[in-house]
N, C-alpha and C positions, 0 to 999 in steps of 0.2 A: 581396658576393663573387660573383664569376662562377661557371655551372657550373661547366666545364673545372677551377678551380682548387679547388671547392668537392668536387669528384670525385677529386683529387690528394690533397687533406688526408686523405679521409677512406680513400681506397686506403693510403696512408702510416700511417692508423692501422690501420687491419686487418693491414699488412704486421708492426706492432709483435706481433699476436696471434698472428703464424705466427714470430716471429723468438725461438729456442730461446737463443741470446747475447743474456746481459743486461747488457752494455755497446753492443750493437748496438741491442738490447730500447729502451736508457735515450736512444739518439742518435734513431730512428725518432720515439719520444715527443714528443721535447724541439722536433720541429722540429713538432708538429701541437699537442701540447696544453697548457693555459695552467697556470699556476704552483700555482692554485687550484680547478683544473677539478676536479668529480665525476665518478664514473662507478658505478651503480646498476644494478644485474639482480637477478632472484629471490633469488640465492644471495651476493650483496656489495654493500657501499655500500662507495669507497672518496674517498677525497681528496688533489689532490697526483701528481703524475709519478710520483714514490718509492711511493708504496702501490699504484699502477695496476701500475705496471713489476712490483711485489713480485706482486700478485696474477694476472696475464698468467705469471708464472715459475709458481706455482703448479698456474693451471689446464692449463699445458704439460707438466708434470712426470705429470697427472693423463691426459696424453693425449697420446705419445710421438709426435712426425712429424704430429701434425693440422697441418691448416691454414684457417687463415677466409677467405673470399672473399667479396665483396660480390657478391648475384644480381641486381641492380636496379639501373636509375638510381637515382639522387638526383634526391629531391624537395625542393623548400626554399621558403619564403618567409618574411619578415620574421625573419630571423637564426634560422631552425627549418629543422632537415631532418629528412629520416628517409629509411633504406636497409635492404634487406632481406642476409641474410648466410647462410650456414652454416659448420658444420665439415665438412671431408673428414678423415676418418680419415688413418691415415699407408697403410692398406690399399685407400684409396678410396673406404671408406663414407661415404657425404654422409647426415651427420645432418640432421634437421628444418630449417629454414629459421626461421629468428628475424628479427627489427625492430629496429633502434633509431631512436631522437628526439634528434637531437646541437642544441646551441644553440652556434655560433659568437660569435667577437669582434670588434668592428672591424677588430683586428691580424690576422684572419683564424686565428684559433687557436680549438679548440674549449675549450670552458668547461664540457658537460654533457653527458654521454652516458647515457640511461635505456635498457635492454633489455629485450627479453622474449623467452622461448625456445620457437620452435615455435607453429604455424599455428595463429589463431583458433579457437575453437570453436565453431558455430553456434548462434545463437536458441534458445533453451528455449521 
């Protein structure tokens, strides 16, 4: 997959994280993420469009008007990416800046998204 579209997918999935309609929520998804895809952060493992879409309703409910943006290129080789993101508050607080590592499909669909929240911590 090329940047350009590989940057499309993944704005379309971030767009699913700021979309408060979960019939809008469930079409954003359906057109980026695969049947059987995961999606993994500190606080959920989930599997399936239906449990993403369900837990994306959740963590919105938990946080009125935020929205996710991706702050970084995409990086990608051999069907691996990884892009940096946060939340903006619905007040405009820009929380932490978090990671994820998404694995694409041939069909060009993501299959795997791993996250982690908020900037490394240095060397001990």
């Amino acid at each position: 997959m090329d940047i350009p579209a590989l940057e499309r997918l993944i704005d379309t999935y971030c767009a699913a994280w700021s979309e408060t309609d979960g019939a809008a929520r469930a079409r954003l998804l359906a057109e980026v993420w695969a049947a059987d895809a995961t999606y993994t952060d500190p606080r959920a493992h989930v599997t399936g469009t239906d449990e993403l879409a369900a837990h994306i309703g959740r963590v919105l409910a938990s946080r009125p008007g935020a929205k996710v943006i991706r702050t970084s290129a995409v990086d990608t080789h051999h069907g691996l990416a990884r892009f940096a993101w946060r939340v903006v508050e619905a007040d405009g607080t820009m929380l932490p800046e978090g990671i994820d590592f998404a694995e694409t499909s041939a069909e060009g669909k993501l299959t795997r998204i791993v996250g982690f929240f908020g900037p490394m911590a240095p060397r001990a």
